[in-house]
GUKOL-478169 format. One record per residue: x, y, z of N, C-alpha, C in turn. Coordinates in steps of 0.2 Angstrom, whole numbers, padded with zeros to 4 digits, always signed. Each point is the difference from the previous one (the first is absolute). Example, Ala and Ser with C-alpha at 12.3 -4.5 7.8 and 13.67 -1.06 7.14 Angstrom:
2
+0066-0028+0039-0004+0006+0000+0004+0006+0000;-0002+0005-0004+0004+0006+0001-0004+0005+0003;
This chain:
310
+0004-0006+0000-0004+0006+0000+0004+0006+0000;+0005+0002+0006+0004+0004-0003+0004+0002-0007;+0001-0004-0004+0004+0001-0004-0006+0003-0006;-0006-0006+0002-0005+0005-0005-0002+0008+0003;+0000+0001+0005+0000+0007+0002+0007+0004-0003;+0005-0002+0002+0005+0003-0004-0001+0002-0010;-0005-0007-0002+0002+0000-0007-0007+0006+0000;-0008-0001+0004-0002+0007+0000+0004+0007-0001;+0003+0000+0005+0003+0007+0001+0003+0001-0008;+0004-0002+0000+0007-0001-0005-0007+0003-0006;-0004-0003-0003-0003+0002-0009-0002+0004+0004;-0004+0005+0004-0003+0003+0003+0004+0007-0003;+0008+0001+0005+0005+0003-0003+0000+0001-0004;+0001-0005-0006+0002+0002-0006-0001+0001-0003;-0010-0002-0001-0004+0003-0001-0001+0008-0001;-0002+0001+0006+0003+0005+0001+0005+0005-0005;+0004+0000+0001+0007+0002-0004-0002+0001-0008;-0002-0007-0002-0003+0001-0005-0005+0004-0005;-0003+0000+0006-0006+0005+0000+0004+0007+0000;+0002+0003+0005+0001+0006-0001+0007+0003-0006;+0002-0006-0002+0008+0002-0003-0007+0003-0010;-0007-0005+0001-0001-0001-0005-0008+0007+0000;+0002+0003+0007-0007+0007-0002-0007-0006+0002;+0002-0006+0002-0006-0003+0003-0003+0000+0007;+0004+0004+0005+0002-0003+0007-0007+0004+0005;+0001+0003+0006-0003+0003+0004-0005+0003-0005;-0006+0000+0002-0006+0006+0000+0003+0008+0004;+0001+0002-0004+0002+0008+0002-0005+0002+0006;-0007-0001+0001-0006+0002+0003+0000-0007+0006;+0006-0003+0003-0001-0007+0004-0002+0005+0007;-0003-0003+0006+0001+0003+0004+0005-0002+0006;+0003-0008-0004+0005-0001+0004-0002-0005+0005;-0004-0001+0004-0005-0004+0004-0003-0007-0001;+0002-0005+0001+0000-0008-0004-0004-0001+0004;-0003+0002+0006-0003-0003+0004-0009-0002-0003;+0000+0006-0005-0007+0000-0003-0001-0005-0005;+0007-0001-0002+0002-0007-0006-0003-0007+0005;+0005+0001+0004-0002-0006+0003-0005-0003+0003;-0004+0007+0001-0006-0004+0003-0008+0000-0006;+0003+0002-0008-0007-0002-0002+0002-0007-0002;+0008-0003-0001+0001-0005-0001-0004-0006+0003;+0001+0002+0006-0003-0005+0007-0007+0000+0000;-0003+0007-0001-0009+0000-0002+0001-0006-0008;+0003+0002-0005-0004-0003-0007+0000-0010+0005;+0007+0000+0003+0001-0007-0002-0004-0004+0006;-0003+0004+0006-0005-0001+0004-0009-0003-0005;+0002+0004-0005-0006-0001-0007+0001-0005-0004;+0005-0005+0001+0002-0002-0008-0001-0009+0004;-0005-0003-0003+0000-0007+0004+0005-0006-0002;+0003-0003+0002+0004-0007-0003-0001-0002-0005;-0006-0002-0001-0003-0004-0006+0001+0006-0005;-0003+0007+0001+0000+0004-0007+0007+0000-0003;+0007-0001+0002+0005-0001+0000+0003-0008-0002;-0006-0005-0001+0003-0005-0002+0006-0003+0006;-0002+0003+0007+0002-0003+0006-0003-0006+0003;+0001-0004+0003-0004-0005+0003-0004+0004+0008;-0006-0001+0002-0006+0005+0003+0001-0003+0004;+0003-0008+0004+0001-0003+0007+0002+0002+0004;-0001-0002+0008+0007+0002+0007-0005+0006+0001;+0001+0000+0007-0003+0006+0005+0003+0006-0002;-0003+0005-0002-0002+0006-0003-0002+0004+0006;+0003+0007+0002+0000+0004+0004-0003+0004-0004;+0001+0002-0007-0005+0005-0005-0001-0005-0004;-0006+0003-0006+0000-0003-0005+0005+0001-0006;+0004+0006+0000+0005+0001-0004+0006-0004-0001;+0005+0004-0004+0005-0006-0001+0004+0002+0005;+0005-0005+0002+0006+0001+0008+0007+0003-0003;+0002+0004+0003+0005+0004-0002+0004-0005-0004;+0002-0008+0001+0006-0003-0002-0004+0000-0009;-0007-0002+0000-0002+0002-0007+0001+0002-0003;-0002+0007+0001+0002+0005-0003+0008+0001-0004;+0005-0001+0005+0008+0000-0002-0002-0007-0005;-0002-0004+0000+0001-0005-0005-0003+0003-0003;-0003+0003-0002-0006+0001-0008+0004+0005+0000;+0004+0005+0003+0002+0007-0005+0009-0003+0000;+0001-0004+0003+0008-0005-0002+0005+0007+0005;-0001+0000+0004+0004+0005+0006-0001-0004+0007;+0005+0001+0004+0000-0003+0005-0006+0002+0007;-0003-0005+0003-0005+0003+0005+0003+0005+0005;+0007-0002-0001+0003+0007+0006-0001+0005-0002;+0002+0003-0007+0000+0004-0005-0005+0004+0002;-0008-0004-0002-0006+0001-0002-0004+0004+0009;+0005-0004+0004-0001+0001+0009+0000+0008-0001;+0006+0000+0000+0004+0008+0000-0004+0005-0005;-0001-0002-0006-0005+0004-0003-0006+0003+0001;-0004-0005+0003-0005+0002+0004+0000+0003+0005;+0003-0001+0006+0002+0006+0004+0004+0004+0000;+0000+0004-0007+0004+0004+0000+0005+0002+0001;+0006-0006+0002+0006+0000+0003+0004-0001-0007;+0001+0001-0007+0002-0003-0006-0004+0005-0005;+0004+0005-0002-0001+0005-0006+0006+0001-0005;-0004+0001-0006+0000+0000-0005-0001-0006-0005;-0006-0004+0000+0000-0003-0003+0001-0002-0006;+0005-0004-0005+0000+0000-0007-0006+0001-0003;+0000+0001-0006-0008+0000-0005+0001-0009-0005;+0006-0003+0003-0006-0007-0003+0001-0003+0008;+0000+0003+0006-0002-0002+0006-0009+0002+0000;+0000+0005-0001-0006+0004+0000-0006-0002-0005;+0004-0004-0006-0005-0003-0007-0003-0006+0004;+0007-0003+0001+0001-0006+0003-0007-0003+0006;-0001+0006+0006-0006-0001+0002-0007+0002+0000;+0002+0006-0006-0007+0000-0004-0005-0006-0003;+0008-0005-0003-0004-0004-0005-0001-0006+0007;+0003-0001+0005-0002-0005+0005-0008+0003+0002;+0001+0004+0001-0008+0004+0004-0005+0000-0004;+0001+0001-0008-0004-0001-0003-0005+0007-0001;+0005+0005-0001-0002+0009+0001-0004+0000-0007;-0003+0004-0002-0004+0002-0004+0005+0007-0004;+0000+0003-0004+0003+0005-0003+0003+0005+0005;-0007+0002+0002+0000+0005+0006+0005+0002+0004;-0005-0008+0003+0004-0003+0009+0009+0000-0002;+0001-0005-0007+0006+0001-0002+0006+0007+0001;-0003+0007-0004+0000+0004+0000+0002+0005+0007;-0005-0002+0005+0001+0004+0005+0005-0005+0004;+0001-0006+0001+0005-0003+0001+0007+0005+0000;+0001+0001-0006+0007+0001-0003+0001+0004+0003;-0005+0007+0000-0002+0009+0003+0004-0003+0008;-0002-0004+0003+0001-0001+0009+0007-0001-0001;+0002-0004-0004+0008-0002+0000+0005+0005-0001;-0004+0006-0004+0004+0005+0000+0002-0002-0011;-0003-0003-0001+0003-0002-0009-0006+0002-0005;+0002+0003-0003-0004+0001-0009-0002-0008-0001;-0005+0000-0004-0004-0007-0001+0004+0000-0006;+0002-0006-0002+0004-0002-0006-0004+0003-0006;+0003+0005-0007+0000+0003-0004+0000-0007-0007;-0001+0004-0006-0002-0005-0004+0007-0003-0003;+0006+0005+0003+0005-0003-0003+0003-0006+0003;-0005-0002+0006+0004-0006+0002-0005-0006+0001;+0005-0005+0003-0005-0008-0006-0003-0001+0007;-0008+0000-0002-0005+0000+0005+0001-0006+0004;-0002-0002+0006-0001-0004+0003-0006-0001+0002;-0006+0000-0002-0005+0004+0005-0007-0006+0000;+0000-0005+0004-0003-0004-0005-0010+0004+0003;-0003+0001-0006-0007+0003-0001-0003-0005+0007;-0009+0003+0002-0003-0006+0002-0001-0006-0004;-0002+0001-0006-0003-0001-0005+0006-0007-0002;+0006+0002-0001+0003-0007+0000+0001-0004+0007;+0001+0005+0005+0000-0005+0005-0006-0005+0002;-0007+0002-0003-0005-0004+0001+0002-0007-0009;+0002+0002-0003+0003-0005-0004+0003-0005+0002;+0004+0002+0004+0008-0004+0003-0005-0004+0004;-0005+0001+0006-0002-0003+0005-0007-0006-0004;-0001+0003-0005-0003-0007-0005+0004-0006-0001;+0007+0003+0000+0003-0004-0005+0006-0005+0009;-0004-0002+0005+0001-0001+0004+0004-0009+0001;-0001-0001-0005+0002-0008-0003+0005-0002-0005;+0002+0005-0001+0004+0002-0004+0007+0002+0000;+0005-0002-0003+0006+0004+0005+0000+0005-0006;+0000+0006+0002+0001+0008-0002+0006+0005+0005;+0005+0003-0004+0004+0005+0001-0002+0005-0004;+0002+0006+0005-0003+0007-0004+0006+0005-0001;+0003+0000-0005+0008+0005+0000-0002+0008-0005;+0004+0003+0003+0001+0009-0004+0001-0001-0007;+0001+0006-0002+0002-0002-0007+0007-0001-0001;+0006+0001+0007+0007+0000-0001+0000-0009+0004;-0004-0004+0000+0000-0007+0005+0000+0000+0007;-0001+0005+0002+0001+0001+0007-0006-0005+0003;-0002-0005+0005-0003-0005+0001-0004+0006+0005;-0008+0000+0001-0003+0004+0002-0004-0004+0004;-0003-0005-0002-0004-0005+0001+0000-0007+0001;-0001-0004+0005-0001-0009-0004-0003-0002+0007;-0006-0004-0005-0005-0003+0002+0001-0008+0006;-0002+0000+0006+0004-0007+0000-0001-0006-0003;-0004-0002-0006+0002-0004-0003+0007+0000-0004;+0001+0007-0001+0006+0002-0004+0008-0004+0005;-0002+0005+0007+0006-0002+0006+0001-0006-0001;-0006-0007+0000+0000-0005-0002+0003-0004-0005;-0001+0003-0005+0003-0003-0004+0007+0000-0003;+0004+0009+0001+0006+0002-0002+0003+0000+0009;-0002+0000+0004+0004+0001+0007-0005+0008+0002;+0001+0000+0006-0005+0008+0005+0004+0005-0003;+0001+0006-0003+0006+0004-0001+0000+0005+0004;-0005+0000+0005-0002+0006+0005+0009+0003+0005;+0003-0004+0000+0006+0001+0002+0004+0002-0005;+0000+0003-0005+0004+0002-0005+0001+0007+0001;+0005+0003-0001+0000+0009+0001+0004+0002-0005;-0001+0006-0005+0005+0004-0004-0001-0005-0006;+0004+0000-0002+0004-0002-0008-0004-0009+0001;+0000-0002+0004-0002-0007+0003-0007+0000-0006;-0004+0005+0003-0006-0001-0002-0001+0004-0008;+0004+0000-0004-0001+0000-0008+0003-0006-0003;-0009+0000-0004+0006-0006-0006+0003+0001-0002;+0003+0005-0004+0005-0001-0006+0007+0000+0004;+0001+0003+0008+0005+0000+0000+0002-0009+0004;-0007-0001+0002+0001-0010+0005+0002-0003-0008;-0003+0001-0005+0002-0002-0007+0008-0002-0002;+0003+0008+0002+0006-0001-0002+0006-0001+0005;-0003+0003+0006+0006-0001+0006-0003-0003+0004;-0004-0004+0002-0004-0004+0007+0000-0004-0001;-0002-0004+0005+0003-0008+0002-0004-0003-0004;+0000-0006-0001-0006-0004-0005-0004-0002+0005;-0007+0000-0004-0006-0001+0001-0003-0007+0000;-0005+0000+0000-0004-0005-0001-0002-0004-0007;-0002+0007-0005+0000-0001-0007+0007-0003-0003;-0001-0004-0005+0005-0005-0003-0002+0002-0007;+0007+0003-0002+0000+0003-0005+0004-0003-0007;-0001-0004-0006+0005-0001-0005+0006+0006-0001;+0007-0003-0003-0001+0007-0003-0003+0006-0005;-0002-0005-0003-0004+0006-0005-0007+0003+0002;-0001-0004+0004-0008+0007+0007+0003+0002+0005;+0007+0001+0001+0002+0005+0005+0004+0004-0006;+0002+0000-0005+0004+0004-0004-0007+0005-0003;-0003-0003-0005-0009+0003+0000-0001+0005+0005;-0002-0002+0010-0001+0002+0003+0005+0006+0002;+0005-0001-0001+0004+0007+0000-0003+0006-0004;+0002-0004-0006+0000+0008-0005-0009+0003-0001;-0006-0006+0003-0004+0004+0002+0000+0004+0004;+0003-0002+0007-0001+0005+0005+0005+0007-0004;+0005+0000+0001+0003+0004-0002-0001+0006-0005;-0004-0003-0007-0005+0005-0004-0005+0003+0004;-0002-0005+0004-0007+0004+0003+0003+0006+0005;+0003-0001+0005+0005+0002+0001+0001+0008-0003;+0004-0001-0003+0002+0007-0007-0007+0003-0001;-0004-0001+0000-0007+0002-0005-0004+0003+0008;+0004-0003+0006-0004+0004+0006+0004+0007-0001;+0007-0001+0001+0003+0006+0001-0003+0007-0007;-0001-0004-0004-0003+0007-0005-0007+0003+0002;-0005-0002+0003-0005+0001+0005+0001+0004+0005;+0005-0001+0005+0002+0004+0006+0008-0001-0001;-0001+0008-0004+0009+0002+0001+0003+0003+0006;-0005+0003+0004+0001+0002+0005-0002-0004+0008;+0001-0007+0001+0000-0004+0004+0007-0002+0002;+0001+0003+0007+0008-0001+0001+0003-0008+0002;-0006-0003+0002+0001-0007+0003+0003-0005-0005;-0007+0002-0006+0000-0002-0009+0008+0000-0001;+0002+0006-0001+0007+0002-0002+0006-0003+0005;+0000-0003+0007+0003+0000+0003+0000-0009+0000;-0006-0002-0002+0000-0007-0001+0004-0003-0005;-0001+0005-0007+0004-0002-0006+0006+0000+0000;+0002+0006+0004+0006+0001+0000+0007-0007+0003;-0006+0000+0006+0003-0007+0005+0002-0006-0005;-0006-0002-0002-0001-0005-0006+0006-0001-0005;+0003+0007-0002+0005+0000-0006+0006+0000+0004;+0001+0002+0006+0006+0000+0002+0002-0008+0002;-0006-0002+0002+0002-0008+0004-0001-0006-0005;-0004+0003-0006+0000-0006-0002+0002+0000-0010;+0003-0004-0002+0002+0002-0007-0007-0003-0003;+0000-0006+0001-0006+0000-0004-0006+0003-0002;-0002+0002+0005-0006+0006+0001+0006+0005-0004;+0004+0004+0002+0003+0004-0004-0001+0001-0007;+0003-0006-0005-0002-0002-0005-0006+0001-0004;-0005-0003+0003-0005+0001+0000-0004+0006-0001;+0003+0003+0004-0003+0009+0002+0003+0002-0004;+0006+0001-0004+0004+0003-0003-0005+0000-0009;-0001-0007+0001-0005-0003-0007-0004+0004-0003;-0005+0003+0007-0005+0006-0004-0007-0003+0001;+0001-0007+0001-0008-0003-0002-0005+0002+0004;-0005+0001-0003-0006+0004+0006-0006-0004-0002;-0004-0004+0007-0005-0003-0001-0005+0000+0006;-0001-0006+0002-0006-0002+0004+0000-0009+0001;+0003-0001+0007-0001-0006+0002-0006-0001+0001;-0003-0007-0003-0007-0001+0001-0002-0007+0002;+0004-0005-0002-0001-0007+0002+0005-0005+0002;+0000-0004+0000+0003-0006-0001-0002-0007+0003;+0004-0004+0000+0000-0005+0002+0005-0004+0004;-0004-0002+0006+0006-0002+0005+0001-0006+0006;+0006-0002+0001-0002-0005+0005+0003+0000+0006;-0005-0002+0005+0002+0006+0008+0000-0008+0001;+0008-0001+0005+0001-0005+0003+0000+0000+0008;-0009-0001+0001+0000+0001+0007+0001-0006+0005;+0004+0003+0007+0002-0005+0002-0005-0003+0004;-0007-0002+0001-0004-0004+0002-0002-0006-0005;-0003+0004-0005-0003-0005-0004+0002+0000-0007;+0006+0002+0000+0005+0000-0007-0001+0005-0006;+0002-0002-0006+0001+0005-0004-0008-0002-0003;-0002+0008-0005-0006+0002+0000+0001+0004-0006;-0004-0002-0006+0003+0004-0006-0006+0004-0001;-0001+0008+0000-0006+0004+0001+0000+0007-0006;-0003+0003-0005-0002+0003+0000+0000+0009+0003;+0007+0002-0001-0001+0008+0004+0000+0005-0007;-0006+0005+0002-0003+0003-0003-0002+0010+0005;+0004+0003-0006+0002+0006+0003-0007+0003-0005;-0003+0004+0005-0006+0004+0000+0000+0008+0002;+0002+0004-0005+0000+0008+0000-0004+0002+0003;+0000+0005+0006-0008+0005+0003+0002+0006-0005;-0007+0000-0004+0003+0008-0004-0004+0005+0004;+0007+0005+0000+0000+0008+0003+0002+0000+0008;+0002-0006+0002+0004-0002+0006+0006-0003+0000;+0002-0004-0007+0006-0003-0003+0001-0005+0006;-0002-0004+0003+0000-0004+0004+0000-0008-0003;+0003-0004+0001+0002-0006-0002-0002-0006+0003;-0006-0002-0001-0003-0006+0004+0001-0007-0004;+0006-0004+0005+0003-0004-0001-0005-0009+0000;-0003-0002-0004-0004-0008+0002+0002-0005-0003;+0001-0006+0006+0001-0005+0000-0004-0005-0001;-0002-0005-0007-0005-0004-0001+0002-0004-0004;-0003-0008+0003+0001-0005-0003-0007-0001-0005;+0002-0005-0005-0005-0002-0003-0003-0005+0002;-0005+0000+0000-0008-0004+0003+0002-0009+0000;-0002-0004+0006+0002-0008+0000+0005-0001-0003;+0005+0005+0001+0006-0006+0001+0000+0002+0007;+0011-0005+0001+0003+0000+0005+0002+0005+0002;+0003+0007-0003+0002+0005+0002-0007+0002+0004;-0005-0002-0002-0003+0005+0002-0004-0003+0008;+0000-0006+0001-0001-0004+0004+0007+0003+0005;+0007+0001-0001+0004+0001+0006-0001+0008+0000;+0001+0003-0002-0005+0008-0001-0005+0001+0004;-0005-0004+0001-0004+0003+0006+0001-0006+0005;+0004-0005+0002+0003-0002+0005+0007+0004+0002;+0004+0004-0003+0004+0003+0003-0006+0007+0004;-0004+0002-0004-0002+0004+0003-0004+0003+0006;-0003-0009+0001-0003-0001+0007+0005-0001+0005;+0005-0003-0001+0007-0001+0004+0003+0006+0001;+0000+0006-0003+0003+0006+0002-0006+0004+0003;-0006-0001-0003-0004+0007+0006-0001-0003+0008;+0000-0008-0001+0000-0003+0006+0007+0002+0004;+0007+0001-0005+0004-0001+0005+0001+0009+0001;-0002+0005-0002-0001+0007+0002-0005+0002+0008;-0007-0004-0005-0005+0001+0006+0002-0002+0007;+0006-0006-0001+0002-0003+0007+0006+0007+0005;
């Protein structure tokens, strides 16, 4: 838990930094006073119940809201972090701290909005790549409850996963920073679950990478965007090459097979789903009807909500 509180502070910082080096930082009109942050926080999430959240509703319940340790799991911040926040002892929070718990709370444009105003931050402008998931998709997501779904930005940043998704690919709610973009777990992170030939992981590059390119011409002025690319060329030649190429497109499908360790490997169907005028990337997982895959597909996924729920 400390080290996750240390890895909170740390993007928090830098965030930060970022923000102001790039004309995005403090609201000039802040009043400075977190306290007011911290306590509509604590009202919405008094309002927001387990299940609306795709949390399991069991165990002695003091409110019917979600419990502090929730919350830090659904916006991917430590619950010290989120402690502090609340009571006002922890100012200046980042703005994908700030996104972060909008999208856990489950804010409406507004509520969103006034959010950001407490923190003392400008609500994110058009030049930078939204994060914002609507109601309107999140009551989507919550249909799709069966399903393993992840919800990414338009730079891959992971926003969202369903637990049938945790289930399937591993929990990713312990991820922080760089951790949680595909394109950069693609090129520099550990391997995953997915079992790739070469030729669907070389494919899978140079999709990401054009999609990629095709964000940055969208939001030229997203410092993270620029600072992600940046990272990417430095560390990795591949990606380098690749970006150097030009190609500009749109990662949309493929096909894959995720070798999981309960009930083996599982050949599925991933299918990348645009939100137009939110640029949001809703990632699904599906096998095709009466076979095997699909029979360990929704046996792996009772085995993972059971082993969450526990």
């Amino acid at each position: 838990m400390a080290r996750a509180e240390r890895g909170d502070r740390a993007d928090t910082a830098d965030s930060g930094r970022r923000e102001a080096s790039a004309g995005l930082g403090r609201h000039p009109g802040a009043a400075g006073d977190f306290r007011d942050f911290g306590a509509a926080v604590r009202r919405r999430r008094d309002r927001v119940r387990p299940e609306d959240a795709g949390l399991p509703a069991g165990g002695q319940r003091r409110a019917p809201g979600l419990r502090r340790e929730e919350l830090a799991l659904l916006a991917g911040i430590s619950a010290d972090y989120l402690t502090r926040l609340e009571q006002g002892r922890a100012s200046h929070p980042s703005a994908q701290v700030v996104e972060a718990l909008a999208r856990a709370l489950r804010l409406d444009s507004g509520e969103r909005a006034h959010l950001f105003r407490l923190a003392g931050l400008a609500t994110p402008g058009p030049d930078t790549v939204p994060g914002y998931l609507t109601p309107s998709v999140q009551r989507l997501l919550d249909r799709m409850s069966g399903t393993p779904v992840a919800v990414h930005d338009a730079a891959w940043n992971l926003l969202v996963a369903n637990p049938p998704y945790a289930a399937l690919m591993g929990d990713p709610s312990a991820q922080r920073g760089h951790e949680r973009n595909g394109v950069w777990r693609t090129f520099l992170g550990p391997a995953g679950r997915a079992r790739l030939t070469a030729e669907e992981r070389r494919a899978l590059e140079a999709a990401l990478v054009s999609d990629l390119r095709e964000a940055t011409g969208r939001y030229p002025g997203d410092p993270r965007l620029a600072g992600l690319v940046s990272g990417l060329r430095a560390r990795s030649e591949r990606f380098a090459r690749l970006w150097d190429s030009g190609a500009v497109g749109r990662h949309e499908a493929a096909r894959k097979t995720i070798d999981h360790p309960q009930v083996g490997p599982v050949r599925l169907d991933c299918d990348v789903l645009t939100v137009a005028g939110s640029d949001l990337r809703i990632m699904v997982y599906t096998a095709e009807p009466g076979t095997e895959d699909a029979e360990r597909l929704a046996l792996l996924i009772v085995l993972g909500t059971q082993s969450l729920a526990g």
